[in-house]
Predicted model as a PDB file, atoms N, CA, C, CB and O in Angstrom, pLDDT in the B-factor column:
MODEL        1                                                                  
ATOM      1  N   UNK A   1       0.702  -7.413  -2.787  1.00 78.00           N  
ATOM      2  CA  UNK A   1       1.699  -6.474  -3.230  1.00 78.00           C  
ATOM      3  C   UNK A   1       1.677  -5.250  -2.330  1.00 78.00           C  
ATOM      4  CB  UNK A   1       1.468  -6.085  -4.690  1.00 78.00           C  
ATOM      5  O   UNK A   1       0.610  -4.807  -1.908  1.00 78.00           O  
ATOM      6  N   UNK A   2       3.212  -4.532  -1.943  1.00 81.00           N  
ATOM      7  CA  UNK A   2       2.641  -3.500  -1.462  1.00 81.00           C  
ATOM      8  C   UNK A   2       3.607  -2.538  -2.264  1.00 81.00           C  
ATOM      9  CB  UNK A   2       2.547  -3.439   0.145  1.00 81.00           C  
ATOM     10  O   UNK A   2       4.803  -2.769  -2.442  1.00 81.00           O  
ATOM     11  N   UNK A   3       2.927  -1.433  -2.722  1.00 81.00           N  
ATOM     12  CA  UNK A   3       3.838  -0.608  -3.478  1.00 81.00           C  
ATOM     13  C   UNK A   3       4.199   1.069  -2.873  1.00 81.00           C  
ATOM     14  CB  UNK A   3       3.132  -0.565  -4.951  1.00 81.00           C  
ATOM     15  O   UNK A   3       3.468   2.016  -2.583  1.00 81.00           O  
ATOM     16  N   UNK A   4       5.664   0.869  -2.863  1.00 82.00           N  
ATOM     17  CA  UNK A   4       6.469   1.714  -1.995  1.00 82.00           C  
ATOM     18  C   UNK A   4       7.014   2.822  -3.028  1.00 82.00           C  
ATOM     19  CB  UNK A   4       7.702   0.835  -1.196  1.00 82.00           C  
ATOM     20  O   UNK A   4       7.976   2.846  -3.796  1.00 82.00           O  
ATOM     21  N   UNK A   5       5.767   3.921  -2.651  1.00 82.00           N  
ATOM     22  CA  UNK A   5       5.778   5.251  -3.132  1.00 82.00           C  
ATOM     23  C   UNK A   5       4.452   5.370  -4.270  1.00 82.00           C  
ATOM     24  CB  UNK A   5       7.350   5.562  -3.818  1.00 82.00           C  
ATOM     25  O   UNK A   5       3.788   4.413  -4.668  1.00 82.00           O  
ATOM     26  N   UNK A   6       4.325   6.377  -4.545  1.00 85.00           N  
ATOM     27  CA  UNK A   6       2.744   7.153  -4.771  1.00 85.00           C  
ATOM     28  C   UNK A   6       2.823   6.810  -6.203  1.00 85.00           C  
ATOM     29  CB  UNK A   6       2.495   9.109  -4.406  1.00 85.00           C  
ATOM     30  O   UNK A   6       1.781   6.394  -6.709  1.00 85.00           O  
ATOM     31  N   UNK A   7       3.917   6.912  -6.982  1.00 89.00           N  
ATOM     32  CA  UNK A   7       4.000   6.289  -8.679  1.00 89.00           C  
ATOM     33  C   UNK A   7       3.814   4.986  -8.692  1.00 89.00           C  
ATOM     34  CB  UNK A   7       5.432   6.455  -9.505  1.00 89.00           C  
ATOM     35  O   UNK A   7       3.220   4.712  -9.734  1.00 89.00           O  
ATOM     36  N   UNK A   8       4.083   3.746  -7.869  1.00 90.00           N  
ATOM     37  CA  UNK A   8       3.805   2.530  -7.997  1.00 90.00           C  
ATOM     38  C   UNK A   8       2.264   2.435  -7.657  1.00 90.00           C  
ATOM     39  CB  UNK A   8       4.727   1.721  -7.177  1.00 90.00           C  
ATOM     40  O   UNK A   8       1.363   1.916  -8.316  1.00 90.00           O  
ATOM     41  N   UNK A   9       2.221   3.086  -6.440  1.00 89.00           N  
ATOM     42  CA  UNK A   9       0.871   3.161  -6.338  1.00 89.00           C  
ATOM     43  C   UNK A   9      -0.200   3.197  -7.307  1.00 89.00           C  
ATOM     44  CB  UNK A   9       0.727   4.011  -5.774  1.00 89.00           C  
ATOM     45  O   UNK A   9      -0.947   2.249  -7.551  1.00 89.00           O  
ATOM     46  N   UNK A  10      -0.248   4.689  -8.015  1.00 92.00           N  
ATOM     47  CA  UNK A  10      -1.254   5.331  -9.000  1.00 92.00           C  
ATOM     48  C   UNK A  10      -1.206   3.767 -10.011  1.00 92.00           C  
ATOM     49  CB  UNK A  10      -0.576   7.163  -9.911  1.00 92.00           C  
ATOM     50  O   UNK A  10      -2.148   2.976 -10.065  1.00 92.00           O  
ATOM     51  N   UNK A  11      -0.164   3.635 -10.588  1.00 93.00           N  
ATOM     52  CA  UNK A  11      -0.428   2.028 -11.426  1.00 93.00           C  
ATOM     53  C   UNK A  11      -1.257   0.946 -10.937  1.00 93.00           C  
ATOM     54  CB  UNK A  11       0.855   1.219 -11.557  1.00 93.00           C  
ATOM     55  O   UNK A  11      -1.993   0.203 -11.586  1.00 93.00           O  
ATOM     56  N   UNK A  12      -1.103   0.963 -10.110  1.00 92.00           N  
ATOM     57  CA  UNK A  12      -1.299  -0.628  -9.193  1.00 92.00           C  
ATOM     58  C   UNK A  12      -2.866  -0.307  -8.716  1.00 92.00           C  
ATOM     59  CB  UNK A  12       0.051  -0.921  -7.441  1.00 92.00           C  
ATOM     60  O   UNK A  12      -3.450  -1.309  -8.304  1.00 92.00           O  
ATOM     61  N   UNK A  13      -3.420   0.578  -8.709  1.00 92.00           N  
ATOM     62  CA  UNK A  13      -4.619   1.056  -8.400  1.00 92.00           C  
ATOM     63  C   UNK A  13      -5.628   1.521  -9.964  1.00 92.00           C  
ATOM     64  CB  UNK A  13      -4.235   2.351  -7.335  1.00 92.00           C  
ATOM     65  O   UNK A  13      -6.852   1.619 -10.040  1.00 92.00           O  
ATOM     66  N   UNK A  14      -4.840   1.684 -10.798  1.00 94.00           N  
ATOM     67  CA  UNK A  14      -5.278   1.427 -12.215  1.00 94.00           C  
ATOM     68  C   UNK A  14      -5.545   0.327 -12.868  1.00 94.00           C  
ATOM     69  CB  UNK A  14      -4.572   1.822 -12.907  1.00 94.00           C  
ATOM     70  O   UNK A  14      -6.294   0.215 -13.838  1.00 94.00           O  
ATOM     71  N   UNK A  15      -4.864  -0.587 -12.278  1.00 94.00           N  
ATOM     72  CA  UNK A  15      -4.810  -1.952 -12.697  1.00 94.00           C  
ATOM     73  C   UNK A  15      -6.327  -2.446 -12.193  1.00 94.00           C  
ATOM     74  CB  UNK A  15      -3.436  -2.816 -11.985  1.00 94.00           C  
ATOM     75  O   UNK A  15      -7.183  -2.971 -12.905  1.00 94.00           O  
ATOM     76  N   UNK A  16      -6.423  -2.134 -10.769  1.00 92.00           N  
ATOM     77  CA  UNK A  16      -7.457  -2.771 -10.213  1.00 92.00           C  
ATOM     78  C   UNK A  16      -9.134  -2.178 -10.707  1.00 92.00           C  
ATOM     79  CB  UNK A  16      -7.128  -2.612  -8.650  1.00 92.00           C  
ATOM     80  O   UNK A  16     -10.184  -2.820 -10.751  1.00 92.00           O  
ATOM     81  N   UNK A  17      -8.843  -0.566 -11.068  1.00 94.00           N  
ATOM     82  CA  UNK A  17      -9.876  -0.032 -11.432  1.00 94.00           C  
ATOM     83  C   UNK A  17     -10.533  -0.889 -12.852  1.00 94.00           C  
ATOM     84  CB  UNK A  17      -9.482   1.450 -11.592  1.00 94.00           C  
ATOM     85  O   UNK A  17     -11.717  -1.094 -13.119  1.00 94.00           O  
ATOM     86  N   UNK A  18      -9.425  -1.247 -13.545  1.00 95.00           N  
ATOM     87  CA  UNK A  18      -9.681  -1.676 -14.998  1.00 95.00           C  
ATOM     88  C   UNK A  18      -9.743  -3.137 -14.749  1.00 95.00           C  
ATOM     89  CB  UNK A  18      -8.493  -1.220 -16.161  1.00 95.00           C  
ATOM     90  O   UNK A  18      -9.441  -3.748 -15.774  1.00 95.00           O  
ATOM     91  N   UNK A  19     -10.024  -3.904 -13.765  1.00 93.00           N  
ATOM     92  CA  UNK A  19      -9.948  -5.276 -13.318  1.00 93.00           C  
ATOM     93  C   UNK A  19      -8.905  -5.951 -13.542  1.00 93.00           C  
ATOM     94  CB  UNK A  19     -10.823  -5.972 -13.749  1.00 93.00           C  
ATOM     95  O   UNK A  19      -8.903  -7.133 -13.887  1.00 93.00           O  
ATOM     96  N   UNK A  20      -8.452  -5.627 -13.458  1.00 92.00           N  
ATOM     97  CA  UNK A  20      -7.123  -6.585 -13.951  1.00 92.00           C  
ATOM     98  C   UNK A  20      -6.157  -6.678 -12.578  1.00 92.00           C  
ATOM     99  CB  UNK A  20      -6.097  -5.739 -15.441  1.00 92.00           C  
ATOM    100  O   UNK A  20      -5.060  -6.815 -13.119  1.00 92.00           O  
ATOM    101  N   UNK A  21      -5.912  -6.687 -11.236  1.00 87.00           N  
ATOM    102  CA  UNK A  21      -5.670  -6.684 -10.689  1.00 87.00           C  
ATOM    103  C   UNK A  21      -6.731  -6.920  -9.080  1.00 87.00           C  
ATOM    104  CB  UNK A  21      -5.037  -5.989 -11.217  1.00 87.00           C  
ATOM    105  O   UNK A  21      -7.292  -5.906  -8.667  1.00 87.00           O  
ATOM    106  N   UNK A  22      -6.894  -8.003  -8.433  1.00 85.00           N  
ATOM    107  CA  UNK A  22      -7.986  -8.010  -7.505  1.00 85.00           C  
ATOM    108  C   UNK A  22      -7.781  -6.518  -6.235  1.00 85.00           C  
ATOM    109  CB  UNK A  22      -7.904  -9.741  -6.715  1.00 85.00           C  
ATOM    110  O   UNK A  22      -6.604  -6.310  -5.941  1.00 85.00           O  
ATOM    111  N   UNK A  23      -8.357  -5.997  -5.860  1.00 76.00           N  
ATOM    112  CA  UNK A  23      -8.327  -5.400  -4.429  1.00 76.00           C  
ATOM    113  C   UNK A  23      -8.014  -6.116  -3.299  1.00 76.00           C  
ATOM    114  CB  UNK A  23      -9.469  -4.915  -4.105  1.00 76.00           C  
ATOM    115  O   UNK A  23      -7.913  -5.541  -2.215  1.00 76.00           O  
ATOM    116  N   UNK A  24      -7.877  -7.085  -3.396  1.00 77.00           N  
ATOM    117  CA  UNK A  24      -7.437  -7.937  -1.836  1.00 77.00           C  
ATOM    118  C   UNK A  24      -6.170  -8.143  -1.884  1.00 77.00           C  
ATOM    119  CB  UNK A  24      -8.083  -9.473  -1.501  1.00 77.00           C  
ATOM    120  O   UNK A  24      -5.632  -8.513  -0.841  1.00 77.00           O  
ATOM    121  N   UNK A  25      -5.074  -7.903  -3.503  1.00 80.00           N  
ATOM    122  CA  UNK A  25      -3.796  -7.760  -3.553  1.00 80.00           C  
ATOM    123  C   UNK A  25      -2.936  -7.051  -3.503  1.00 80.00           C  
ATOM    124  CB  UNK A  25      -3.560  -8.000  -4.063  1.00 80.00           C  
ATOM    125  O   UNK A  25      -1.765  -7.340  -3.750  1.00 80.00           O  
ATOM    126  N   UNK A  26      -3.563  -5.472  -3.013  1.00 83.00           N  
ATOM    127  CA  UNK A  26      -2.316  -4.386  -3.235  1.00 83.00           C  
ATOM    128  C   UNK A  26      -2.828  -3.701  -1.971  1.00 83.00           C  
ATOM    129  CB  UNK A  26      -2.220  -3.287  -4.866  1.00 83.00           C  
ATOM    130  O   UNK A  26      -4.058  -3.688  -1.931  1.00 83.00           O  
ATOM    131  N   UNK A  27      -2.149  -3.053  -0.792  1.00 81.00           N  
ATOM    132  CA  UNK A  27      -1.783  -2.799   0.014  1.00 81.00           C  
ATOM    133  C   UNK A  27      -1.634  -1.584  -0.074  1.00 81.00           C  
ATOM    134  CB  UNK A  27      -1.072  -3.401   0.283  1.00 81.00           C  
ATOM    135  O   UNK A  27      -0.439  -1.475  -0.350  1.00 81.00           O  
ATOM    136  N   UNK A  28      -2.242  -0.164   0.000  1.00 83.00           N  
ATOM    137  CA  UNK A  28      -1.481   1.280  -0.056  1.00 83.00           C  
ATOM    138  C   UNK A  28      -1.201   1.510   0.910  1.00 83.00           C  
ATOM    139  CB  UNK A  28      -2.020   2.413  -0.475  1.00 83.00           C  
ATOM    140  O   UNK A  28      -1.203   0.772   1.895  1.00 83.00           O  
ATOM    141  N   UNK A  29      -0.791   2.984   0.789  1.00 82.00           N  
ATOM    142  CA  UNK A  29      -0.335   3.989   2.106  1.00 82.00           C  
ATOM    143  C   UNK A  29       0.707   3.997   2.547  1.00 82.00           C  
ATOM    144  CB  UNK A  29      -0.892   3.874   3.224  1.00 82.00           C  
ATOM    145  O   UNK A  29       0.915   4.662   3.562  1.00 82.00           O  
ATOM    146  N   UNK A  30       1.901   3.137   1.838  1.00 83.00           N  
ATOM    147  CA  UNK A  30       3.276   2.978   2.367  1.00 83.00           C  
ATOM    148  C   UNK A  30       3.787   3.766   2.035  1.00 83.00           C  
ATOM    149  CB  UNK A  30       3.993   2.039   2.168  1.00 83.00           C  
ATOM    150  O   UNK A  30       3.217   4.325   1.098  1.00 83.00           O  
ATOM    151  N   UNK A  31       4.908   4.296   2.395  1.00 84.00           N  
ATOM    152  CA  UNK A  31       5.682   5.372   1.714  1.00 84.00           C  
ATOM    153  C   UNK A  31       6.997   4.982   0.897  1.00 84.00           C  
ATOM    154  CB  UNK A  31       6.079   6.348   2.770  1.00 84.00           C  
ATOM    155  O   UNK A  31       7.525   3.906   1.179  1.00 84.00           O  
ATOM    156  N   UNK A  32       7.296   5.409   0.369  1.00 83.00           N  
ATOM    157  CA  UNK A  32       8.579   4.559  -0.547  1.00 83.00           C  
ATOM    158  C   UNK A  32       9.683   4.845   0.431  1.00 83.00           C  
ATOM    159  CB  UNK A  32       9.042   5.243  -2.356  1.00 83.00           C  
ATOM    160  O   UNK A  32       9.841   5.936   0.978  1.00 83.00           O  
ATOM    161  N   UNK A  33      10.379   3.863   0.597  1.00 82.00           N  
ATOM    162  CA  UNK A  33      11.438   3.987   1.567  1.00 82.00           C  
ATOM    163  C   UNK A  33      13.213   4.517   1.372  1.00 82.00           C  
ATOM    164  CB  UNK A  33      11.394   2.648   2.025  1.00 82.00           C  
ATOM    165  O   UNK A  33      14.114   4.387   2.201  1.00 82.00           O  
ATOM    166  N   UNK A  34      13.284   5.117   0.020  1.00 83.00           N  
ATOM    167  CA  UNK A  34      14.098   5.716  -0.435  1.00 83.00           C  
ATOM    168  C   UNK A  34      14.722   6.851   0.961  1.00 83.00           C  
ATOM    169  CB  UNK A  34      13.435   6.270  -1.769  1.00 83.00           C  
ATOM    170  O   UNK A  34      14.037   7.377   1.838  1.00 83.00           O  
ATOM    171  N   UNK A  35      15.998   6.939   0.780  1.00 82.00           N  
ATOM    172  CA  UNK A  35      16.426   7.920   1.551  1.00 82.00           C  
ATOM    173  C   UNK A  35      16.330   9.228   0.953  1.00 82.00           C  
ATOM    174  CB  UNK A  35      17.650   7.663   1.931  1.00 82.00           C  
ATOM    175  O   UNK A  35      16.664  10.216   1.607  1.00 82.00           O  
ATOM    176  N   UNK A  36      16.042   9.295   0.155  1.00 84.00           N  
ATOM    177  CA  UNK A  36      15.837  10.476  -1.077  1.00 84.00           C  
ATOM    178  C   UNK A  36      14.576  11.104  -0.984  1.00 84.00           C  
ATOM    179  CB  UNK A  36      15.888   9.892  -2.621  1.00 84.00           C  
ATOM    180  O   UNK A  36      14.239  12.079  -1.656  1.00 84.00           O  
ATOM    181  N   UNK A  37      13.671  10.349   0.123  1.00 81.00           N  
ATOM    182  CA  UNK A  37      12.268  10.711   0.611  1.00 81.00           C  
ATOM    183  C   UNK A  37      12.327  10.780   2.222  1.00 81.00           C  
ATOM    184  CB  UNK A  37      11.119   9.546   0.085  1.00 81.00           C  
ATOM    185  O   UNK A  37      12.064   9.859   2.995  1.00 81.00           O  
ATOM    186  N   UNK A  38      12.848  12.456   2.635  1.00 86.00           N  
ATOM    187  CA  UNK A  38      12.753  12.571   3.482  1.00 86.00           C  
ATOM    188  C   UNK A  38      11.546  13.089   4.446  1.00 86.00           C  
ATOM    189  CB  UNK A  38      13.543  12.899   3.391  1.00 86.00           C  
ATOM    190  O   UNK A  38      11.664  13.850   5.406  1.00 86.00           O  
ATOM    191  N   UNK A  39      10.498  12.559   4.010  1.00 86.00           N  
ATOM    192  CA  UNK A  39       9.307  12.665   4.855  1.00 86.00           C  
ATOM    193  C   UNK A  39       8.979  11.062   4.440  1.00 86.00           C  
ATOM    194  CB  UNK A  39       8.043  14.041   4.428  1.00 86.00           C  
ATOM    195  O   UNK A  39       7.891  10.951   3.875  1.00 86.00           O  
ATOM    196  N   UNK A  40       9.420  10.315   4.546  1.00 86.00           N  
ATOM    197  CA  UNK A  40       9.148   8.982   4.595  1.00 86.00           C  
ATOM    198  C   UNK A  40       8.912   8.151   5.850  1.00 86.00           C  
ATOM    199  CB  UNK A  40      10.073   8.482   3.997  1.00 86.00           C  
ATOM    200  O   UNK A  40       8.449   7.011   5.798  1.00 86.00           O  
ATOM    201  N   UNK A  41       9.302   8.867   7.156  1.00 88.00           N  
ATOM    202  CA  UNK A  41       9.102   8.549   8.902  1.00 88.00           C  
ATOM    203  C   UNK A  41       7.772   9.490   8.898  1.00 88.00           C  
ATOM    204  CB  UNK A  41      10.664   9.214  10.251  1.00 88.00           C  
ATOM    205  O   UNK A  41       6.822   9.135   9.596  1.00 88.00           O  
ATOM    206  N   UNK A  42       7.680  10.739   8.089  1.00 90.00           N  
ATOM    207  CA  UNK A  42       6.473  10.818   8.998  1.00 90.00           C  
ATOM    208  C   UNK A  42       5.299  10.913   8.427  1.00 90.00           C  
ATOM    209  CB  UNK A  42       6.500  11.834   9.834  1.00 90.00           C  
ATOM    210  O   UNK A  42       4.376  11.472   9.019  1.00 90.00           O  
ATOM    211  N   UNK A  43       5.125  10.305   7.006  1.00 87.00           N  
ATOM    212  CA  UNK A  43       4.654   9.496   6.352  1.00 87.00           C  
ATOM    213  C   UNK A  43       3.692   8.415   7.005  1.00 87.00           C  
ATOM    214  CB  UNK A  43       5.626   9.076   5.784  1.00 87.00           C  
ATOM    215  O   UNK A  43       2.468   8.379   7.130  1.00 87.00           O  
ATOM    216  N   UNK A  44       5.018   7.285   7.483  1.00 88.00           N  
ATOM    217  CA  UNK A  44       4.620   6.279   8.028  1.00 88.00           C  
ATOM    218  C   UNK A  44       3.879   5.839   9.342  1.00 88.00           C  
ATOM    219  CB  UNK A  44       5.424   5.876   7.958  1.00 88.00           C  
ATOM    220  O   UNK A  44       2.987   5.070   9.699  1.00 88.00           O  
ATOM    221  N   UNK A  45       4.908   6.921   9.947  1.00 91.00           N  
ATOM    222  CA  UNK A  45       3.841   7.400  11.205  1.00 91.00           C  
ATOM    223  C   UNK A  45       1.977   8.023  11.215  1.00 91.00           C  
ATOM    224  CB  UNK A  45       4.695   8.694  11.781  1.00 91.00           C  
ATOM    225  O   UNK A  45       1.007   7.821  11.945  1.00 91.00           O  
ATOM    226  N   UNK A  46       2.213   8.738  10.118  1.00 91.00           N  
ATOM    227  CA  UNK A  46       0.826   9.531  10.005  1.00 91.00           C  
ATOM    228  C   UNK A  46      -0.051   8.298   9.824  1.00 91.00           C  
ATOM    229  CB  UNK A  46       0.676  10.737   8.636  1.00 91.00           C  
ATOM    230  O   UNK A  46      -1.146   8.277  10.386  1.00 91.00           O  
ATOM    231  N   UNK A  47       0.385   7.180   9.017  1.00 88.00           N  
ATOM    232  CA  UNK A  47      -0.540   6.429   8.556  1.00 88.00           C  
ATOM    233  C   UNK A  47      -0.280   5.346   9.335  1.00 88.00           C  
ATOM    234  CB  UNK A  47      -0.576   6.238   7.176  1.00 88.00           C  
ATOM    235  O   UNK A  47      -0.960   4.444   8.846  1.00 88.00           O  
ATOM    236  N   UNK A  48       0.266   4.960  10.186  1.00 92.00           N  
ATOM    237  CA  UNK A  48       0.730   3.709  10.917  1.00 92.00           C  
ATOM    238  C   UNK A  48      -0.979   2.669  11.546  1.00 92.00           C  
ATOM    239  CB  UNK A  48       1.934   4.460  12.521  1.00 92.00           C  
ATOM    240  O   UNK A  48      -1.063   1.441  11.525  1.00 92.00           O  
ATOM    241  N   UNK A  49      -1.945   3.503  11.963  1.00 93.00           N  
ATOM    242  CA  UNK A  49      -3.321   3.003  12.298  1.00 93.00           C  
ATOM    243  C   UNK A  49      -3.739   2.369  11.015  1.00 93.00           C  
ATOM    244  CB  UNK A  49      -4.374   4.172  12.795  1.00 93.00           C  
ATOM    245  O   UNK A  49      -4.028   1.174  10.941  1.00 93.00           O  
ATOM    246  N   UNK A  50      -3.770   3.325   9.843  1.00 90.00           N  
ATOM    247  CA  UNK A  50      -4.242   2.447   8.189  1.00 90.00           C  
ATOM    248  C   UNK A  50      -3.735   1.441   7.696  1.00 90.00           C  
ATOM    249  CB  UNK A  50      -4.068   3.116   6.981  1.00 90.00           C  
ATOM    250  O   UNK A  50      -4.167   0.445   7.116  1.00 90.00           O  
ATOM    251  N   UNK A  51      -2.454   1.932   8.087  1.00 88.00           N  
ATOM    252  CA  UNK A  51      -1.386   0.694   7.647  1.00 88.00           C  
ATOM    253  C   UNK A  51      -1.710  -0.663   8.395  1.00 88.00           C  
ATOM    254  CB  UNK A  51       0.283   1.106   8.072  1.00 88.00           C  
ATOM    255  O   UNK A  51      -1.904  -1.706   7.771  1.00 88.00           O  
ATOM    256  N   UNK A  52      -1.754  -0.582   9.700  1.00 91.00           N  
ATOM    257  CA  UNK A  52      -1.702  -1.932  10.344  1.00 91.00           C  
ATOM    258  C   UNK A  52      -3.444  -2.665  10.363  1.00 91.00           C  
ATOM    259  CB  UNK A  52      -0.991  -1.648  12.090  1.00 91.00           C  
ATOM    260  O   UNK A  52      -3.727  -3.811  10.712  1.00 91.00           O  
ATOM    261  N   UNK A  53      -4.245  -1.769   9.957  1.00 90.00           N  
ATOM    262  CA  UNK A  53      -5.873  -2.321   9.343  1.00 90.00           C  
ATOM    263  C   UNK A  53      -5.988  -2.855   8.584  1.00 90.00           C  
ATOM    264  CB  UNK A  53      -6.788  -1.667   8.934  1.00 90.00           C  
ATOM    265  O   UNK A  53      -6.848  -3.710   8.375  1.00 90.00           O  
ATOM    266  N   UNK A  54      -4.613  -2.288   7.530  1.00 83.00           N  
ATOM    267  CA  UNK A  54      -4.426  -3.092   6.076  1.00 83.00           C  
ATOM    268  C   UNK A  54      -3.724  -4.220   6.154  1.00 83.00           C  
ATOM    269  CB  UNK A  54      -3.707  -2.336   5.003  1.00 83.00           C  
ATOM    270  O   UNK A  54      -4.258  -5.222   5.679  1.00 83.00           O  
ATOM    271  N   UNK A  55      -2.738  -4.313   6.595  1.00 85.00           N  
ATOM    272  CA  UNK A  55      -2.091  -5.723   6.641  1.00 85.00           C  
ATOM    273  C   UNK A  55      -3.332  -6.847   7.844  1.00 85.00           C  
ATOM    274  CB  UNK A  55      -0.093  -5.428   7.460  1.00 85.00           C  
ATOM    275  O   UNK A  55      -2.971  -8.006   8.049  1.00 85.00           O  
ATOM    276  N   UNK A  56      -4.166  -6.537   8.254  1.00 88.00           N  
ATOM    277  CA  UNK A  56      -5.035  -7.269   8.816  1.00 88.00           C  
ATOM    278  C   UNK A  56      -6.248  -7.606   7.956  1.00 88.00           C  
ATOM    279  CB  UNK A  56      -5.350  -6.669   9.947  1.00 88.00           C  
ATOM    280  O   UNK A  56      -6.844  -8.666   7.760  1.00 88.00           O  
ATOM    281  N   UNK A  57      -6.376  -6.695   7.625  1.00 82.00           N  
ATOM    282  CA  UNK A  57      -7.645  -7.529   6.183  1.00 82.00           C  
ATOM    283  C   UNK A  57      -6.404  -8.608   5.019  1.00 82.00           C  
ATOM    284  CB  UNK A  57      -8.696  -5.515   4.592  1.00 82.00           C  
ATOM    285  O   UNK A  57      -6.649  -9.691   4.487  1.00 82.00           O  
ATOM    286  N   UNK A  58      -5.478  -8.015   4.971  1.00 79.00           N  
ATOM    287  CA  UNK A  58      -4.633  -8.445   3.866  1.00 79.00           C  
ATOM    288  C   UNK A  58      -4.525  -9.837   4.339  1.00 79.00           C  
ATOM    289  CB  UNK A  58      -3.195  -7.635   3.640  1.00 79.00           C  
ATOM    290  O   UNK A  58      -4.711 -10.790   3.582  1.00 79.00           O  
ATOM    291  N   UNK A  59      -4.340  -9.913   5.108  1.00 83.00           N  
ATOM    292  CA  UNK A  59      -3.783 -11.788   5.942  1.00 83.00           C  
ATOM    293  C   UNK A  59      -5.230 -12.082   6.251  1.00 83.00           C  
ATOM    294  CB  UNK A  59      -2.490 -11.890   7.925  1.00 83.00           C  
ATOM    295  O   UNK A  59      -5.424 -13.213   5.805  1.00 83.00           O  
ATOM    296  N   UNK A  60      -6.389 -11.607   6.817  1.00 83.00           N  
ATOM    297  CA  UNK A  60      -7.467 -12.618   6.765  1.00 83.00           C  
ATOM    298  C   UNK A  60      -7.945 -12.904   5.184  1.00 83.00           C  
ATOM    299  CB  UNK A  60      -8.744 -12.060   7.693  1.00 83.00           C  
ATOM    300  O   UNK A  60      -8.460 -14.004   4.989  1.00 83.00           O  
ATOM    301  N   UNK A  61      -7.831 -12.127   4.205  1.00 77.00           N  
ATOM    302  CA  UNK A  61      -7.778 -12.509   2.857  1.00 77.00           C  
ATOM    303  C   UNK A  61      -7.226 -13.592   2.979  1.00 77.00           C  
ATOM    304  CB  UNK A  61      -7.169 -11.703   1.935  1.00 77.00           C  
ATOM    305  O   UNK A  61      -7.812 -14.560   3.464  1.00 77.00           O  
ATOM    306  N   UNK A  62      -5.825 -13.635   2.502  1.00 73.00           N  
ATOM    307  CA  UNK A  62      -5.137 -14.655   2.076  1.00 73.00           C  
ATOM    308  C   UNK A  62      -5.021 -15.615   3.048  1.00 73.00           C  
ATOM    309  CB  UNK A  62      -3.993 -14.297   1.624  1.00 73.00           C  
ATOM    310  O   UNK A  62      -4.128 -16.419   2.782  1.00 73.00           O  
ATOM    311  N   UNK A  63      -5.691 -15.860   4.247  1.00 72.00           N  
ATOM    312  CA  UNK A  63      -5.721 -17.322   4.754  1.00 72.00           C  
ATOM    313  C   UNK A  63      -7.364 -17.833   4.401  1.00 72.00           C  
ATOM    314  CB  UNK A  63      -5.301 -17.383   6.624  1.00 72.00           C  
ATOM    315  O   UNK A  63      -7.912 -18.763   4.993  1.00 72.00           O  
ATOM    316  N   UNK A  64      -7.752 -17.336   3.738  1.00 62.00           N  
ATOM    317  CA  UNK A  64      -9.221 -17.820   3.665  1.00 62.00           C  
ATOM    318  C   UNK A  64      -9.068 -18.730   2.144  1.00 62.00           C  
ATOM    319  CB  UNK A  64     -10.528 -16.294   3.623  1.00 62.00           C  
ATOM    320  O   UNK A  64     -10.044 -19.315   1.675  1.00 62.00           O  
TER     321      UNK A  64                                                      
ENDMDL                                                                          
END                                                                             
């Protein structure tokens, strides 16, 4: 899962605290891509190194 913006987030990271959701399934640091979020480029930029670490653990997860 990856959840786009900081309110999907805070859930989706609650879920996992309370087990109910694994850590190898949710993806942070994205920014919600709303045009209504205009710091959403530099957002993505700031985090673009975390981001692409994450989708690399995320896929050696799920091919294992």
């Amino acid at each position: 899962m990856i959840p786009l913006g900081k309110a999907v987030e805070e859930v989706l990271l609650t879920l996992q605290q309370q087990h109910e959701l694994p850590y190898c399934q949710v993806m942070t640091g994205f920014p919600h891509p709303s045009g209504v979020n205009g710091h959403r480029k530099e957002q993505f930029a700031a985090n673009f190194t975390f981001l692409a670490q994450e989708l690399q653990k995320f896929f050696a997860a799920v091919g294992q």
